[in-house]
N, C-alpha and C positions, 0 to 999 in steps of 0.2 A: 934492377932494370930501370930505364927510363920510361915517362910517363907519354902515353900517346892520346889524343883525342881525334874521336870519330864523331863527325858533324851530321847528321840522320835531317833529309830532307824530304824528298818526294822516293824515299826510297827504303821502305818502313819495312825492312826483309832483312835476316842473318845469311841468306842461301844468296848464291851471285852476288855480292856484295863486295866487290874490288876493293873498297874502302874500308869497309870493316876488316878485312883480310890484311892490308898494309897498316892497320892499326896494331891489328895484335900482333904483327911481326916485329914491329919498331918497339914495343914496349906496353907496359900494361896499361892497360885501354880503358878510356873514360867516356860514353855517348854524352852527345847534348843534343838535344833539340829546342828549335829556336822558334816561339809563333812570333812571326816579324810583321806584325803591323803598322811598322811605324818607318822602315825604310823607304825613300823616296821613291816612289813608282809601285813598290807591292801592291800587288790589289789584293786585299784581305778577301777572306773566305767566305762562299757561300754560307748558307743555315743549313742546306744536308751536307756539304759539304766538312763546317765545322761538325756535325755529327757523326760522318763518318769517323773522323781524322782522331776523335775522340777515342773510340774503339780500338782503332787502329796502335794509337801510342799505347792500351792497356796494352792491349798484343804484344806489342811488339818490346815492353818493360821485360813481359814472363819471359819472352824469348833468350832478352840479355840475359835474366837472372840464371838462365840455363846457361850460360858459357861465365856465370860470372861476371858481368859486368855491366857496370851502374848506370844508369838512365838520369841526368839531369834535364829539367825541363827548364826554361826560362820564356819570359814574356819581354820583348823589347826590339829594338833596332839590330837587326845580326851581325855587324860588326862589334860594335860598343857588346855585345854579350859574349861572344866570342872571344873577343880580348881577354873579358874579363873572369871568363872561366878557365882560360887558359894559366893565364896567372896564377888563378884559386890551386889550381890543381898542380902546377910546376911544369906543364907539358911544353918536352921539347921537340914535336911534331904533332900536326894534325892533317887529316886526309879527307874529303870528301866526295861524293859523285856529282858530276858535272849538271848546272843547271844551263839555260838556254833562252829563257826568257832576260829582256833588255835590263831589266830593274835588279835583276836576281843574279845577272851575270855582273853587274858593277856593286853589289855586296862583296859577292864572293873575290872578284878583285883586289875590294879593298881588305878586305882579309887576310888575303896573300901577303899584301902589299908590308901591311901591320905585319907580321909572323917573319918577313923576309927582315925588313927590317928592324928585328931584335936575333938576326940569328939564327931563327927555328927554322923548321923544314914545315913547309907545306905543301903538300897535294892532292890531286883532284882526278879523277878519274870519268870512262864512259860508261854507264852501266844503266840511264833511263831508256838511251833509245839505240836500236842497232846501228847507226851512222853517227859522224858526226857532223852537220849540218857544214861545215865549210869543206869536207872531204872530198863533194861531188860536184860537179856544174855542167853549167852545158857546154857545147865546143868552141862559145866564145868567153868561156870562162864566169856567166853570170850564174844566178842562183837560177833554177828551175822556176816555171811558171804550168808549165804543164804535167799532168802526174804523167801518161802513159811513160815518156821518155824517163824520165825521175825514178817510176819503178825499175823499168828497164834499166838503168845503170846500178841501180841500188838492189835488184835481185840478182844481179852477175858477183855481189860481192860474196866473202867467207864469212861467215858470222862465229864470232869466236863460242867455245862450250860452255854453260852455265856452271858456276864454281861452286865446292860446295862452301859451307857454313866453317867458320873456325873450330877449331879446337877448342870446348873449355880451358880454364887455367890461364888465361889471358887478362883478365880483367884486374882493374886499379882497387889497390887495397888500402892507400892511406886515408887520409880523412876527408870527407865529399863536401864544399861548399854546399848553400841549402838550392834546393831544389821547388819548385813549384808546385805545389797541388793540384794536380791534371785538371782535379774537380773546380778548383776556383778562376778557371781559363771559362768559365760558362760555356761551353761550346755544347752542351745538349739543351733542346728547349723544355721549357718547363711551366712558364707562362703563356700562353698555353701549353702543352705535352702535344706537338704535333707530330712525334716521330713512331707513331705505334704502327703505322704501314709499312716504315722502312727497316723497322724491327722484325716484323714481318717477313719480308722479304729478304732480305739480306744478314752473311752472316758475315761480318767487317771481317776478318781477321784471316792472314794467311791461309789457313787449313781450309776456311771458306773461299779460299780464292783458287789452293788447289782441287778442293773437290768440283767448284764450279770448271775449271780447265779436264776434268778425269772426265765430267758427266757428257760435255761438249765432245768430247773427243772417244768416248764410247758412244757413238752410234751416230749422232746429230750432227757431227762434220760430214759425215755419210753423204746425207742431204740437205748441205747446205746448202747449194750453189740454187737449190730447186726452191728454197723454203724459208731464209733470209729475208724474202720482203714479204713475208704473209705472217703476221702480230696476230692470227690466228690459232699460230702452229709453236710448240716450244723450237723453232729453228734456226735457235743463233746464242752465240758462246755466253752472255752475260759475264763475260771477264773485263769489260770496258773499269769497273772500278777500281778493281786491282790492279790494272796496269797502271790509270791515273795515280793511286798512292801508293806506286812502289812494293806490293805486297805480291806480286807476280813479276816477272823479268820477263823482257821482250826476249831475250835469248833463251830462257827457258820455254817461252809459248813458240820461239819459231823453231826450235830442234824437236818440242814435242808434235809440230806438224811435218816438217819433213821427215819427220821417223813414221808418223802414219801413211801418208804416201797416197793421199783418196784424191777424187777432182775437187771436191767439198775443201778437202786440205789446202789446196793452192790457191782458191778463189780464195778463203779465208785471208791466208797469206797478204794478199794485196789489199787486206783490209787493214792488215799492218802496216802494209807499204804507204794507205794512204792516212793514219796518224802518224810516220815517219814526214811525211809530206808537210801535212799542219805544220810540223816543228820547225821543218824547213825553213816553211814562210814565217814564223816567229822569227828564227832566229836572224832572219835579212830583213824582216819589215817591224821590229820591235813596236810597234803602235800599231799592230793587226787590229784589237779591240776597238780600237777607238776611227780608224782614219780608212775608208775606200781604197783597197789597192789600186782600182779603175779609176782615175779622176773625172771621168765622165759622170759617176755616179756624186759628184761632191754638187751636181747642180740639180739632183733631181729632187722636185718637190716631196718629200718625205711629209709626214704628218708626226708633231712631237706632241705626246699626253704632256700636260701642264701639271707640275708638281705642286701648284699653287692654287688655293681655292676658289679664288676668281681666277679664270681664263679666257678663252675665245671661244667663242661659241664653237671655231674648228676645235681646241685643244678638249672641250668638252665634250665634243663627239667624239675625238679619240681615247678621251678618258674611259668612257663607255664601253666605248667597242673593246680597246685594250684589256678593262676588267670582266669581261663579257670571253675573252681571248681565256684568260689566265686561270678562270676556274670551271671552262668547258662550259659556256652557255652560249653557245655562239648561233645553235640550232644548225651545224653540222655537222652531225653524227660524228664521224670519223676524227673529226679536230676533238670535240669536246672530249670523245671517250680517251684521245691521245694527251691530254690535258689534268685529266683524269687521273691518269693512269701514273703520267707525271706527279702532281700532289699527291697523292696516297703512297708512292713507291719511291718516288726520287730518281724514279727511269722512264723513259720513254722508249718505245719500239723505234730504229730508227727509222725505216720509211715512213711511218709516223711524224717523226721528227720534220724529217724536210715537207709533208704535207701541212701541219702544224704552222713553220715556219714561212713556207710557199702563202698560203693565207695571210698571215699577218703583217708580212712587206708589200706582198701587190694584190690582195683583194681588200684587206684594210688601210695599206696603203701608210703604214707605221716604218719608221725606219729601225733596220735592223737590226742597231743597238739595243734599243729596248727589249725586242725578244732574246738577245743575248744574254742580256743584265738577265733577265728573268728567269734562262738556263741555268745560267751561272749559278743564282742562289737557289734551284730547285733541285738540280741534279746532283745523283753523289758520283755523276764521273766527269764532270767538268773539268776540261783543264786549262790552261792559259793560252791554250792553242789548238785543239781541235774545236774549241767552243766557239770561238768567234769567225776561224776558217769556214767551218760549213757553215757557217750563218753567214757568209760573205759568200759562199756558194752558192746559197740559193738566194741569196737576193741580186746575182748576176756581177757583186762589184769586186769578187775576188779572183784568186790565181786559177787556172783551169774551169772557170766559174759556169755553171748554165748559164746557157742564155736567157737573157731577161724575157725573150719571149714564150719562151717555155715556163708556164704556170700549169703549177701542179691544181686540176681539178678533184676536188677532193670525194665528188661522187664517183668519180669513173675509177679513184684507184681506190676505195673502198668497194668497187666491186669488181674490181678484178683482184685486190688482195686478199680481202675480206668478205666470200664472197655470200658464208651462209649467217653473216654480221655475228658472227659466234664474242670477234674482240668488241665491237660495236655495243653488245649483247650485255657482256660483261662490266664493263665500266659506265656506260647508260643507259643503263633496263627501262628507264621510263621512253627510250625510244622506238618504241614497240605500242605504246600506249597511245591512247587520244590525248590530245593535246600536245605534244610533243613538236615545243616553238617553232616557227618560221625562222630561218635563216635571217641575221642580223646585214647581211649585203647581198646583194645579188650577185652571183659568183660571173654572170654571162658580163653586164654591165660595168663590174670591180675591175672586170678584166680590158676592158675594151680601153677605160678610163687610164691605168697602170700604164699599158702600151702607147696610148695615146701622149700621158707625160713623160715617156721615156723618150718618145719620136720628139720633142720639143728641146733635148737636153742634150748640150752639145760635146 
């Protein structure tokens, strides 16, 4: 038989795997996986992020080894390795699942482009997200900017069944160019060992990401819709990171909620509707991270920390406040222990999230970037586009965005969410204590100032 290769990206799973499936039909099948840091536009990986992603590829090696088939890993430009694993191996097709980010989707291009022109067959398939972002628009044909309608057209569709896993007896048997040593990609830290929280907490690997989908869905979808924004109560899926690295299928989490059928079920639903959403906006505003979907927002006086040792006495005070922000010493409860909670686990509760972030744009007065940057490399479910979308949500300059003058008060929803500080409790016990700091801004004043230079910005 001819030899096929399957390109393993954000999509670290044998079960629903369109691609893997058109691999071992075409021939016997060769995986590669590609760490791309060096193509133009990739943004390399966070630090839990590369720890996750570490787990995940042992995973997801034993998984091939079960069907037989080889795991190459490589370190470089995903074109240029691509090529040249293809060669190595003699394959005369390769198939992958479709990426959607601007940088990622002109790899893959050129990929094509190479493989078309020698001949081979290459394709690419939908299997990250249930739509495909150019599928939907609105009535004059533009990309969405509001979710309500967005869902609305995007929960009227059929979502095709989740497939199962191949056959063993597929996999390449002739001789394997060499392959990378997982270990020597550094992607666990070690200088310091800071990942003993998120070992803790999480278990990277499929079977962890199924029993996380079993646990949610016996009992706790139940009461979702009541208990979602209370970081007091275990009341919400913690599947966010399997979905980010491919180790869970969007079609497998939305059949296994429309088979449950609860009101929890459906609310949940639209929580998928709105990372459908995110991707959306990625894939029409490819410089989400970096650039104000709102141009209004490109004049408003942001405050930037100074990467430099000398600065301005501004950039010093935001140096301050920023590291005051990042490791929950802010002296308000709810932020620090949501901060907290972040460094030792690599997750955040999200209403946490947007209280967290809500502070750090309009009571400190930081631009949003930076809290981003800072998701980015803490979180182990950041993605390239839910990450920077709600960070452009709550600081007013994105699609469907709050309004800039809705500022989250982070006493009033720590006491309507949290109300007996049980999470408060948990991640800063010394808030209970004497001595337990004054707030580093006045939240009444931070706010009045935020609005103040938003009314000047035109």
């Amino acid at each position: 038989m001819s030899t096929s290769l399957i390109w393993f990206r954000d999509d670290l799973r044998v079960t629903d795997n369109p691609a893997l499936l058109a691999a071992c039909n075409a021939g016997n099948a060769v995986a590669l996986y590609v760490l791309d840091e060096e193509s133009p536009g990739v943004r390399p990986l966070g630090g839990a992020g590369r720890w996750w992603l570490h787990h995940a590829l042992e995973d997801l090696r034993l998984e091939l080894e079960r069907l037989g088939i080889p795991l190459i890993l490589r370190r470089g430009a995903g074109t240029g390795v691509f090529s040249d694993v293809m060669d190595a191996v003699g394959a005369t097709s390769a198939f992958w699942n479709r990426r959607y980010g601007g940088a990622e989707r002109a790899v893959d291009t050129s990929a094509k482009e190479w493989a078309v022109e020698r001949g081979l067959h290459a394709e690419s398939f939908q299997a990250s997200l249930l739509h495909e972002p150019w599928q939907i628009s609105t009535g004059q044909g533009t990309p969405y900017q509001v979710f309500t309608p967005f869902w609305r057209a995007l929960s009227a569709l059929n979502f095709r069944a989740p497939l199962d896993a191949p056959d063993a007896g597929h996999g390449f048997l002739g001789a394997l160019p060499a392959s990378d040593r997982l270990g020597d990609w550094s992607l666990l830290p070690d200088a310091p060992d800071w990942a003993g929280g998120l070992r803790t907490a999480w278990d990277p690997t499929v079977a962890g990401g199924r029993e996380a989908l079993a646990d949610f869905l016996d009992g706790v979808v139940d009461d979702y819709a009541a208990d979602r924004d209370r970081p007091d109560k275990p009341g919400t899926s913690r599947i966010s990171p399997y979905l980010r690295w491919g180790q869970l299928s969007p079609f497998e989490v939305w059949h296994s909620l429309t088979d449950t059928r609860s009101d929890g079920a459906a609310v949940f639903a639209s929580q998928l509707g709105w990372r459908e959403f995110c991707w959306h906006q990625l894939f029409h505003h490819p410089t989400l991270a970096t650039d104000n979907l709102r141009p209004r927002f490109d004049d408003y006086p942001w405050r930037w920390p100074s990467s430099k040792s000398e600065g301005s006495a501004v950039e010093s005070s935001a140096n301050t406040m920023l590291h005051a922000w990042q490791k929950g010493c802010t002296g308000i409860p709810l932020v620090d222990a949501g901060q907290r909670e972040l460094w030792t686990t690599g997750f955040m509760h999200n209403r946490v999230r947007m209280v967290a972030a809500s502070f750090l744009v309009k009571n400190l007065g930081i631009h949003w970037r930076v809290g981003e940057e800072w998701f980015w490399d803490t979180l182990v479910d950041a993605d390239a586009a839910s990450n920077p979308a709600n960070w452009q949500w709550v600081a007013g300059s994105g699609a469907d965005a709050s309004p800039f003058f809705r500022i989250f008060n982070p006493l009033t929803q720590a006491r309507k969410f949290d109300p007996e500080s049980k999470y408060v409790s948990q991640w800063v016990p010394e808030f209970l204590l004497p001595g337990y700091p004054e707030p580093i801004v006045d939240l009444l004043q931070t706010r009045r100032e935020a609005l103040a230079a938003y009314d000047l910005t035109k």
